[in-house]
N, C-alpha and C positions, 0 to 999 in steps of 0.2 A: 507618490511612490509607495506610500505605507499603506493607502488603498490596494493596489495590486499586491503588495507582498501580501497583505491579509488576504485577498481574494485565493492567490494560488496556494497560499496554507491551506485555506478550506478545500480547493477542488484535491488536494492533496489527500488530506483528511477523508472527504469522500469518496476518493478513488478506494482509498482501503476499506471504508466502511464496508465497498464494493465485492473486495476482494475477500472479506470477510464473511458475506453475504452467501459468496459464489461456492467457498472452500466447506464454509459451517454447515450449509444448510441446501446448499444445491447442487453438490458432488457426487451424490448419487439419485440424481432426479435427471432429465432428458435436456435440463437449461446448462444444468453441469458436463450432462455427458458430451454435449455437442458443441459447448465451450472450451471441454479441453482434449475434444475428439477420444473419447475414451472408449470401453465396452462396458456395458453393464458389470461384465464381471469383475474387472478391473477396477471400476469406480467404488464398486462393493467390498472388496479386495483393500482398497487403500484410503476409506472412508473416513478413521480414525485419526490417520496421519494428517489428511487433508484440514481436517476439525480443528487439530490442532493448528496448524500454518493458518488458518482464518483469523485463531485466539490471538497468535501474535500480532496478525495485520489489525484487528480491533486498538490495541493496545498500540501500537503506533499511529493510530487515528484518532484514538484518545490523548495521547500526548500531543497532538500540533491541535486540537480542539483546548485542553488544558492552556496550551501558548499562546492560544489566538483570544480565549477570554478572559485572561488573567494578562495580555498585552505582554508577555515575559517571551523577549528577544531570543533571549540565551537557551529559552523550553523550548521554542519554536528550531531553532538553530540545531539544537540534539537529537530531537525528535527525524526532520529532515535528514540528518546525516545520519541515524539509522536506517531509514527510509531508503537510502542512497547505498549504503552498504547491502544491505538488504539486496535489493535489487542488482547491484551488480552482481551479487553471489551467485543470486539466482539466473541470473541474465549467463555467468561462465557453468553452471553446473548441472542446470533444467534446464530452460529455455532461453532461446536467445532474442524471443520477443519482450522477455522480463525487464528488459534493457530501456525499451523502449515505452512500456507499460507501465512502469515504478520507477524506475533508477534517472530517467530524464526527465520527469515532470518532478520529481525531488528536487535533482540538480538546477532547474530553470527557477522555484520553489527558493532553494537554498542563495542563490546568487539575488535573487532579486531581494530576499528578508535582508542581509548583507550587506548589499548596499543602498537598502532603503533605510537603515537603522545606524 
């Protein structure tokens, strides 16, 4: 069980790498615009903000990375219920695939480290 709860840390972990990737660095490029259906002008337009929201997802990919090599339960467990917050937020206030994309692979994440530990 402690194998899969480490597994779904990590795919955790690299979803956000992912999202970090997408927001930082490829929000005003055609991978971005056509990922989050944008206009050029618009992805141009809201570049900065995006930049930032990547920074955060880094940093909570950093922290279940921190959890997962340091074996710390409790890091891993905080990290996920940010993750999980996170994504609901976003899931009620942007989009309602955020739900689906962060906030339930946290939660499936979250339950499994819980009661593997």
């Amino acid at each position: 069980m402690n194998l899969i709860a480490n597994i779904l840390v990590g795919l955790v972990a690299v979803l956000h790498f992912g999202f970090l990737t997408l927001e930082m660095f490829l929000w005003d490029h055609p991978v971005g615009r056509k990922t989050f259906k944008m206009t050029p002008e618009y992805s141009k337009a809201s570049a900065s903000l995006a930049a930032n929201q990547g920074l955060y997802n880094g940093f909570l990919a950093a922290g279940l990375i921190w959890g997962l090599v340091t074996s710390n339960t409790p890091v891993q467990i905080f990290f996920l219920i940010c993750v999980l917050v996170a994504g609901v937020y976003g899931g009620i206030t942007a989009k309602r695939s955020i739900l689906y994309m962060q906030a339930l692979p946290g939660l499936i994440a979250l339950i499994v480290v819980y009661l593997a530990k």
